[in-house]
N, C-alpha and C positions, 0 to 999 in steps of 0.2 A: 851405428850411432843413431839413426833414424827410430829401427827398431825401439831402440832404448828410449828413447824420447816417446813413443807412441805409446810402451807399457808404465811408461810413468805417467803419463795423462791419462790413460785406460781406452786408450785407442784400439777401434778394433776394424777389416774395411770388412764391406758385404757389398758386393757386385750383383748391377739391379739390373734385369733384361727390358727392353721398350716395346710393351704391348699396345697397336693404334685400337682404339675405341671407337673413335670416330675424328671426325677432320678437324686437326690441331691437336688432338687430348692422345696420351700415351699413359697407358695405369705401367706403371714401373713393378714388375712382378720378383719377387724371392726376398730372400730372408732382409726384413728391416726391422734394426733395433728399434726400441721405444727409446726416449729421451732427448737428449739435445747430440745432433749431426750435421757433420758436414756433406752438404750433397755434391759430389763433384762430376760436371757433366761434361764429357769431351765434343765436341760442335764439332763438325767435319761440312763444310761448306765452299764453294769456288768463291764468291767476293766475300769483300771484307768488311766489317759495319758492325753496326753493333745488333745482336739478336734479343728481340725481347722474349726472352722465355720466362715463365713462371713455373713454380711447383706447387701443385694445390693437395694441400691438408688437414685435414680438421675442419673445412669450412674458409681455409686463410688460402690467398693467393701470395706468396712468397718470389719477389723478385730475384733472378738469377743474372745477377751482374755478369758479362762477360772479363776475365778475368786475362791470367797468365797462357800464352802458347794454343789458345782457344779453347780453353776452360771456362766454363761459368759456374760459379760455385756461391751458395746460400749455408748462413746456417738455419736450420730449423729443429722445432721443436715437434715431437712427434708421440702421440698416445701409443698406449699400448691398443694394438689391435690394428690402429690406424693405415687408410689405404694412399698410397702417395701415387701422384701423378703430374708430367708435364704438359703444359700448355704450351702451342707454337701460332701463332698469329697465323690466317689463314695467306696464302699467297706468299710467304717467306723459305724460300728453295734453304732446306738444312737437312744435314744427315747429322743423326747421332752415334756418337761411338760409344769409346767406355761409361759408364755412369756407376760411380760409386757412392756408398753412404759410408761416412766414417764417425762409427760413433765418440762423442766425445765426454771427457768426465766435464760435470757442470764447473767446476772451477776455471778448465781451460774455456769453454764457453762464457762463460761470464765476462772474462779477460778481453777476449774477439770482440764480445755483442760492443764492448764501455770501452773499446780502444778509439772510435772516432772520435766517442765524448772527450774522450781526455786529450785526445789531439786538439779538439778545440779549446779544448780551458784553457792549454800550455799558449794558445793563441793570443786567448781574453784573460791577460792576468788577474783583471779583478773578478771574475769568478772563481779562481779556482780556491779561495778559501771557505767560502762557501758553500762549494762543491764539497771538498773534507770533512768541513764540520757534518755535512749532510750524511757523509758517509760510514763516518766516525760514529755516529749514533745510529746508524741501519748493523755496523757490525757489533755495537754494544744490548744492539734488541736480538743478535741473531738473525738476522736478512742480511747482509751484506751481500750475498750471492744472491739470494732472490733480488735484488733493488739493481743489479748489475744487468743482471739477465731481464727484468723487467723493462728498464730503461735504455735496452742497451741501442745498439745501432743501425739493426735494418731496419731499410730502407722501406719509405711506407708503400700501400699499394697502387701510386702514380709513379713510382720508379722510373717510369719507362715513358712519362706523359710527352718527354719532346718527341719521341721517337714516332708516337702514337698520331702525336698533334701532327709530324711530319708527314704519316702515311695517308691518316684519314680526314687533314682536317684543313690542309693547307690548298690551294688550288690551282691548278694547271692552267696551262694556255687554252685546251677542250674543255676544260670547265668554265672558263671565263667565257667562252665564245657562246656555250651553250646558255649561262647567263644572261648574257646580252640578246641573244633569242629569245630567252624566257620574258624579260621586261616586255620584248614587241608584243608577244602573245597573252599580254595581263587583260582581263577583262575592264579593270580599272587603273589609274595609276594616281594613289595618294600621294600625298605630300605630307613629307616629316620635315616639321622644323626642331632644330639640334640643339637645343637648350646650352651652352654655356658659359658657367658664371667664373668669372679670371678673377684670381687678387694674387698678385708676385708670382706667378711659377717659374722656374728656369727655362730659359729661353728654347732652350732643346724640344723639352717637354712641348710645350705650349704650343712650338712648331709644325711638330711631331700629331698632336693632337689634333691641331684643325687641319693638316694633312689628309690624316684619316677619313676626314669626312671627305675633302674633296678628292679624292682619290677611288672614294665608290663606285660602285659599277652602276650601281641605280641613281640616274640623274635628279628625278624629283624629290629635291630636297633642300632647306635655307638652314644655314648656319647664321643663328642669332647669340652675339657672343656681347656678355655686358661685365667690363672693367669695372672691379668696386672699389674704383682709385688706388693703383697699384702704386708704388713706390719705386720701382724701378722702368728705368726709360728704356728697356729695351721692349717691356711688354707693349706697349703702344704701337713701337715699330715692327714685332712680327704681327699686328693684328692689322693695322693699318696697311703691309703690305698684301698679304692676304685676299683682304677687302678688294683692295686694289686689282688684282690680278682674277678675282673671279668676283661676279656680279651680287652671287649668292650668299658670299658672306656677309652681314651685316653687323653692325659694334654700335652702341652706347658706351659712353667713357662716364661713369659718372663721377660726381665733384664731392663728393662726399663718403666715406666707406660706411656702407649701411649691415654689412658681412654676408653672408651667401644665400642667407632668403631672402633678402631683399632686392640682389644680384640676379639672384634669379628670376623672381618675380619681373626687374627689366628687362631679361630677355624673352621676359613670356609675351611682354610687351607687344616685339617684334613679329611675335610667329603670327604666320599666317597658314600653317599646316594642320591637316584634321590633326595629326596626331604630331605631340611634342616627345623627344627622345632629349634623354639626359646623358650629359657626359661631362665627366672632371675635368678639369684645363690639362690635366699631364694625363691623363688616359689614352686609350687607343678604341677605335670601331677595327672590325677585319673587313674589306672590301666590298663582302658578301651579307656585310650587316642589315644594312636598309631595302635590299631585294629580299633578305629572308621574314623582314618584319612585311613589307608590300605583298609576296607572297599568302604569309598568315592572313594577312586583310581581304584577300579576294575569296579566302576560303571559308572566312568569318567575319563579314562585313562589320555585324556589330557589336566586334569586341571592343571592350573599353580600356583594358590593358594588356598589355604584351611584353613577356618578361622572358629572358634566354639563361644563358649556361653563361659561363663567364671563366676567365683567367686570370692570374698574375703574369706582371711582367716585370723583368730588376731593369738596372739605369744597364746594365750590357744587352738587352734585348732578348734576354732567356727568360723562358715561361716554365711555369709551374702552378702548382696547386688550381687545378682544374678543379670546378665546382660543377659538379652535375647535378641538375635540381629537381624534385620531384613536380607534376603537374600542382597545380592550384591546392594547395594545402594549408587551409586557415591554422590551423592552431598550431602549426611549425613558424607563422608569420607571426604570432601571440609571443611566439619563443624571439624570436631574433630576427632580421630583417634579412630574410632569405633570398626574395627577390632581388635588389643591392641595382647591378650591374645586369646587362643591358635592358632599362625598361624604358618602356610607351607608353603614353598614355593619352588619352581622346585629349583634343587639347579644349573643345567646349565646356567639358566635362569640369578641366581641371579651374578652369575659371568661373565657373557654375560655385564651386566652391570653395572660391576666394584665392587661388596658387600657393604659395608654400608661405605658412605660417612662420611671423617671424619671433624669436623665442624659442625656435625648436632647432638652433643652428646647430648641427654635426647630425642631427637625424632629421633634417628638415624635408629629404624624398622619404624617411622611411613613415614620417607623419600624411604627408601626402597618400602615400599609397593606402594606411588604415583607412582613409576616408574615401578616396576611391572603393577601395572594397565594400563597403558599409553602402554605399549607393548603387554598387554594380550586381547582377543576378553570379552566381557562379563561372555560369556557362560564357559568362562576358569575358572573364580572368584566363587570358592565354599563355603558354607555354612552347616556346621555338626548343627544344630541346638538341642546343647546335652552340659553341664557345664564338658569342660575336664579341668581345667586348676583354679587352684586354686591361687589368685594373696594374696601374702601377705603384708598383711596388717601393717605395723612398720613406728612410727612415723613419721621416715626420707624418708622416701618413698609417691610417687604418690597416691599409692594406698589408705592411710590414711587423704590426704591432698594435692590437686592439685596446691598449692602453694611451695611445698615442693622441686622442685626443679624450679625456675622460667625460669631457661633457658633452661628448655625442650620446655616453651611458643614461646620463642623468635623462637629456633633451627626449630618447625613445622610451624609457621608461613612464614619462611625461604622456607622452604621444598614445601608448599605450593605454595609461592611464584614460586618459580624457574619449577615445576609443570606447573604452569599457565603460564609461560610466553613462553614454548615450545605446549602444547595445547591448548592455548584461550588465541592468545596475545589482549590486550585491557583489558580485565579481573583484578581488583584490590584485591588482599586476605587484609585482613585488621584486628584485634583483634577482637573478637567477644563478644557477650554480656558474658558471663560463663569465666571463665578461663579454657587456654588450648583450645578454639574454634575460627572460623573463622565466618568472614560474606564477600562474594564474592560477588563483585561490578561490575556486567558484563555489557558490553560497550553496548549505545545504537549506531546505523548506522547514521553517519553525515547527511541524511538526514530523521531525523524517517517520523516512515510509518504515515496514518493516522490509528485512533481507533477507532471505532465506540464500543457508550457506550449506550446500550440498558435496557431499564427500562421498563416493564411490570405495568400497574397502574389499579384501579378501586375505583373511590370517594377518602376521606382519604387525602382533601388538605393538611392538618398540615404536613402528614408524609411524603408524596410525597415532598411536599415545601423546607422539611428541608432538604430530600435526595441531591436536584438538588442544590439548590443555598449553599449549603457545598460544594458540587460535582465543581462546578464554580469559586468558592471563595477561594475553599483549597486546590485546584489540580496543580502540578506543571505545569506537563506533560499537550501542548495547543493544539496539534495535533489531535482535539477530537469531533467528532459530536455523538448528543445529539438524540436519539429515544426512544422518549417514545410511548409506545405500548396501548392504550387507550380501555378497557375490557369493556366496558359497563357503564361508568360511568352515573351517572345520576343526582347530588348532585350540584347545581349550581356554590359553590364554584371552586370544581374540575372542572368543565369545564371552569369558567374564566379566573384559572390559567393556563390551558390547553394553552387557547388561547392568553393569555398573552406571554405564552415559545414563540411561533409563532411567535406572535409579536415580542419580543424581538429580532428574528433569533437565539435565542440559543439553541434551539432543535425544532427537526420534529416530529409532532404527528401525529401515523397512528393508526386507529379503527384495533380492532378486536373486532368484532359483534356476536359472538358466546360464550356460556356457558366457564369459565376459563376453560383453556387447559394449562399449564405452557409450557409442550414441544412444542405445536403447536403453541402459541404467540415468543416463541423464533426463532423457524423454520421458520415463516414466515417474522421477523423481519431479520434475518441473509440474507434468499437466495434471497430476492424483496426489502431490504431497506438500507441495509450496504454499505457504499462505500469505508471503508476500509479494509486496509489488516489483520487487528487483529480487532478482536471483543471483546468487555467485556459483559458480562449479571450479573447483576446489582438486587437485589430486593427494591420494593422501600421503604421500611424500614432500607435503610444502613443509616449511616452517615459517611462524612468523615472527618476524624481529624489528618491524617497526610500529608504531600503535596505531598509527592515524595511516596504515593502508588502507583501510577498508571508507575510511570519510572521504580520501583520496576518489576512488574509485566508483563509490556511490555517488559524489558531486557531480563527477563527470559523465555518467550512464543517464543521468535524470536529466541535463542541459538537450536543448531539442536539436533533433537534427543528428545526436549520436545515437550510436546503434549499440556496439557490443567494444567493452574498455579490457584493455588489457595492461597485467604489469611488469615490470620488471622483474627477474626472476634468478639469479644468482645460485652457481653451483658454489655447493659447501668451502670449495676454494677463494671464493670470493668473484671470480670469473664471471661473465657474461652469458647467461644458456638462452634468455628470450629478452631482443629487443626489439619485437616486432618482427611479423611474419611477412619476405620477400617472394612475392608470387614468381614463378619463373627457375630458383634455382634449382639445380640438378635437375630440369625437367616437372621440376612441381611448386614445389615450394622449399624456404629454407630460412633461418632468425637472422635478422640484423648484429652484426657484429659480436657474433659468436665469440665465446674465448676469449672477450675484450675483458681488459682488469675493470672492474667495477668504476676506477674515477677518469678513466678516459674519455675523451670528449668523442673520440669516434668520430661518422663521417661527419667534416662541418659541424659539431657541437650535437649532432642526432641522436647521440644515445645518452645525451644528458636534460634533451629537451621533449617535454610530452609533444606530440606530433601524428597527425592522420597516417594508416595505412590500411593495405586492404585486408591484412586480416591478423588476429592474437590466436594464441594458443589456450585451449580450453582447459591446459594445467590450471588458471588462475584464468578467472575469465566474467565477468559483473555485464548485467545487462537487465534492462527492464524487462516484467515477464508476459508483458501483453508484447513486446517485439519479438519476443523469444518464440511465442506462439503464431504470430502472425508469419513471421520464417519457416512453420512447421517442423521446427524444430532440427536435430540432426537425422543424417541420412544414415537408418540403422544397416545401409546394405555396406556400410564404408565403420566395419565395429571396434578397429584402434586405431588405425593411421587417414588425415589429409579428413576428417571428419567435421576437421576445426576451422578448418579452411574453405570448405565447399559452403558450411552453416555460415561463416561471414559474408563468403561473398553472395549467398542470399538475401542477408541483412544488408549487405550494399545493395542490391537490387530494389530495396526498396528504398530508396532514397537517403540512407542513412549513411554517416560516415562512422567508421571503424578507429579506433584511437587504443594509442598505447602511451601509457606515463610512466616516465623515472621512479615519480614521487610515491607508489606503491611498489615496495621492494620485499619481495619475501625469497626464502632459499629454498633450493627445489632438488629434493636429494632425489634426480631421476631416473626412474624406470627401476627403484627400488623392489617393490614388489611384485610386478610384471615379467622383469628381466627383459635385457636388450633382443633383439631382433637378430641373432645370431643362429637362430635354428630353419634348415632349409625349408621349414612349414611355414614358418614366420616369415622367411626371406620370399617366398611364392604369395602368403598372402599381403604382405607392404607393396610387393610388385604390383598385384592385379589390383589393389585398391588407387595404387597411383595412377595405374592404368584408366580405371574408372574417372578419377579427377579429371584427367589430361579429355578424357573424352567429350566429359560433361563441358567445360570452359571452354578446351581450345585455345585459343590465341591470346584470350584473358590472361593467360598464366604469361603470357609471352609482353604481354605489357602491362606491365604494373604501374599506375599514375602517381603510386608514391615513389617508384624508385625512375631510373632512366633508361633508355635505350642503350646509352653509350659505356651502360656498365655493366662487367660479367655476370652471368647466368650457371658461372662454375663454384664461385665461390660468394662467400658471406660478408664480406669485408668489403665491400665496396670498389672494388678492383674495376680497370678499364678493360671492355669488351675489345676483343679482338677477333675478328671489326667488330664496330656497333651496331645495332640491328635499327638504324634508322637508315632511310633512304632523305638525301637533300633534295630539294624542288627540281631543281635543274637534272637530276638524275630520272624523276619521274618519265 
């Protein structure tokens, strides 16, 4: 019967062996289908608990629920060609047994992926008509099975966040002790006063919250807490007892409800600490909170903000959705109020410029903080890269539902606003695609420059053809001469059209007569053939299919302070190929949320908001051409692979920041006429040139300030590191 069941789905198994790589990682070797499978992994272990394993492919880290009889089993999706392997947390005693892949027909996948959804709807009856109709028309366009399999039910890549938060983030009794050491041994000991502004919260919360504080391990600190005329009498009496029982607390009730900036503003009243810390009435601090901010202050005296990692918490005291942040990144904060949770700030500072505006109620910190940043140098703008701050999570709240309060959207875009028009007047903040985000519309120069748009080619008319005359036909921006850089072609076709561009006058073709070099065809194209001020480098495998990519892109390479702009890049399926370039993965580098469907918000809203990193891919790649030269360009001894990477982060060496945007989106049919990296020439020379990168950086690669410590180096997706490669104070 089994049998029969499996050849009617198109079931088939293949028994995978566990080869170690290195510590934690297993490449799973022998025959693996391509498609959608089920991985099933048999765990052979002495205790009992639950195992965070992952399966990594494709660039995705794939949670591996432990299951039936000590099964852990995923479905996944799997390329043709593709190499699977598991990931085991370092320090976790497991032996592995059978591991099977059983491929499945996409029907019965589809079915698995959209069975928790439908479990929910049958929950929430008034979704599930709208669920239907939703579906009703994906099967009348022909997706019905793609919209199932797209949307369906794994589990994202915190799966495993409590387990993680258990092992690496929780604190022992040796960790506390060593703590309380570390306070004696502070060369300084600041003083944080706690910002909090109360109006009604339930009594639990409220409790709960100013607990937190007094429960720190780091004593130097005042809890200033101002009622904005609550309505209910219980909130008087836990604040009031509180107060009571420790010195520290302090309360203003006031007579009037002024709403939460002006609550605030009286409890800034109160402080008496260099630095003021913000916290919701029903939120949480972790113990370790106010030692790890006193910490950062002895090792950066004169930072003026101090911003962490942050969590959710439900009313059962379960955490999820861990936010791991990247270091100080202006124009991810232009996007959306990334900082949020746990931040500091100089408290002179913040009274210097008047405390929290009122009119800006539901983003009244995130107005704060632009203006903070506006007066502070960079190097002021700190980063605890550690979960202090526990955000709860209750229906009527942010934290559960970003529509929950809609005029916090309106109040930041405001904020935003007013922001831009004292640093970057011309500059338009505008709604952005997510709610609660922005998309910034920065002004081209009344007279733009010209761009020179460089394409590198060899044979391959079809794909070259369709690069340019898309390029031509769908381009706003006309400011633009055309060089194609000509590799050796030999195919009659490619050279008619060659000659044809010529003719036309719509691009110059210049030879390069030598073996492909990528950096030396760009090098030479930029310093002996460009005549404008901004350069684009182009593969000619792009398509273009929005108009105003290239005004996108040109705005932002001209705004000072950036370096080299990268775009979004879409494979023909509509899929994710570059969202920005992650220093560190697989040991080099690797793109942000590979493989994502194109309208995914990705980590925290990042692959839908333009955002600093430290380096783009020179598929598509705009930069002014005096940085371009001042970087000396690329490294021709690095001639296809990590070329793109080493050239940016020379352009960061100079002081520039690297940025990649949503809002230039082109399709990238890649490695079209190259061919992949499948020949053991090819496979020997991508080794020694990562080799070369890994030599030249070092530890660069190993920390990336756009991305965090506490997240994997194996895959693309944003996945938690197991362990993290930070060390906390107290471990020092």
């Amino acid at each position: 019967m089994l049998d029969e069941f499996r050849k009617a789905f198109g079931r088939s198994e293949h028994e995978l062996t566990p080869v170690p790589t290195d510590e934690g990682t297993f490449e799973l070797a022998g025959e693996l289908p391509a498609g959608w499978i089920e991985l099933d992994v048999e765990i052979r272990r002495p205790d009992e608990g639950r195992v965070p394993l992952h399966a990594l492919v494709g660039g995705t880290a794939y949670p591996l629920p432990p299951g039936r009889r000590g099964h852990a089993t995923a479905l996944i999706e799997v390329a043709p060609g593709a190499r699977l392997a598991l990931q085991v947390p370092s320090g976790v005693d497991i032996a592995l047994g059978r591991i099977v892949a059983r491929q499945l027909a996409r029907a019965e996948a589809a079915l698995r992926r959209s069975s928790p959804i439908i479990w929910r709807r049958l929950r929430e009856p008034k979704t599930i008509l709208p669920a239907v109709l939703k579906l009703l028309r994906a099967a009348r366009e022909g997706e019905l099975l793609d919209r199932l399999l797209r949307r369906g039910g794994r589990e994202g890549p915190q799966a495993f966040y409590p387990e993680w938060h258990a092992r690496y983030a929780m604190l022992s009794e040796r960790d506390r002790g060593a703590i309380r050491r570390g306070i004696d041994r502070l060369p300084r000991r600041p003083v944080f006063s706690v910002l909090m502004p109360v109006y009604d919260p339930p009594g639990e919360w409220l409790a709960r919250a100013i607990a937190s504080v007094r429960s720190q391990l780091y004593p130097d600190w005042q809890l200033c807490i101002a009622d904005d005329a609550s309505l209910s009498a219980h909130v008087r009496r836990v604040i009031e007892r509180a107060a009571a029982e420790d010195p520290r607390v302090e309360a203003v009730f006031r007579q009037e409800r002024g709403h939460i900036s002006a609550a605030s503003n009286t409890a800034l009243t109160l402080a008496r600490g260099e630095f003021s810390v913000l916290l919701d009435h029903d939120d949480e601090l972790t113990e370790h909170a106010l030692y790890e901010l006193a910490h950062e202050l002895c090792r950066d005296p004169g930072a003026d903000l101090i911003y962490t990692d942050e969590d959710k918490i439900d009313e059962r005291g379960r955490l999820r959705d861990a936010f791991f942040k990247p270091d100080w990144n202006p124009d991810l904060l232009l996007g959306q109020n990334y900082l949020a949770h746990l931040c500091a700030l100089r408290t002179s500072l913040v009274r210097k410029l008047g405390g929290f505006r009122e009119g800006f109620e539901g983003s009244q910190d995130y107005d704060l903080v632009l203006r903070v940043a506006a007066h502070s140098p960079p190097a002021r703008l700190r980063h605890v890269p550690a979960v202090l701050y526990h955000w709860r999570s209750l229906r009527a709240s942010t934290a559960h539902s970003s529509s929950a309060k809609s005029y916090a959207q309106d109040a930041g875009l405001r904020a935003v606003r007013d922001h831009l028009a004292i640093q970057a007047p011309g500059a338009r903040a505008e709604s952005g695609p997510l709610p609660n985000t922005h998309r910034i519309r920065w002004p081209l120069p009344a007279d733009p420059p010209l761009v020179t748009l460089i394409i590198p080619t060899r044979d391959g008319r079809p794909i070259l053809e369709k690069c340019v005359e898309s390029l031509l036909s769908r381009t706003a921006f006309r400011r633009i001469e055309l060089v194609v850089v000509d590799n050796q072609s030999s195919d009659l076709p490619t050279l008619d059209y060659l000659a044809d561009l010529q003719r036309r006058r719509v691009a110059r073709v210049v030879r390069f007569d030598a073996p492909f070099n990528f950096s030396a065809i760009n090098n030479l194209a930029v310093r002996e053939h460009a005549r404008g001020d901004v350069v684009g480098l182009l593969n000619n495998d792009l398509e273009i299919v929005e108009p105003g990519w290239l005004d996108e892109m040109v705005t932002q390479a001209l705004r000072p302070g950036i370096g080299a702009v990268g775009a979004r890049l879409l494979y023909p399926d509509g899929t994710l190929q570059h969202g920005g370039i992650l220093l560190g993965i697989g040991g080099a580098a690797g793109h942000e949320h590979k493989y994502l469907p194109r309208d995914d918000p990705g980590y925290f809203g990042r692959a839908q908001l333009a955002h600093d990193v430290s380096a783009v891919t020179a598929a598509c790649l705009v930069i002014r051409r005096d940085t371009f030269l001042e970087a000396q360009g690329f490294d021709e001894s690095l001639p296809v692979a990590f070329n793109d990477v080493d050239f940016c982060l020379r352009v960061r060496a100079l002081g520039l920041r690297n940025l990649w945007t949503p809002f230039a989106t082109l399709v990238h049919h890649e490695s079209k006429t190259r061919g992949r990296e499948d020949t053991p020439e090819r496979k020997a020379r991508f080794e020694d040139e990562k080799r070369r990168l890994k030599e030249r950086w070092g530890n660069a690669l190993q920390d990336d300030p756009a991305y965090n410590p506490n997240l994997s180096l194996e895959a693309e997706d944003f996945s938690l590191a197991w362990p993290p490669r930070v060390r906390r104070p107290w471990e020092e």
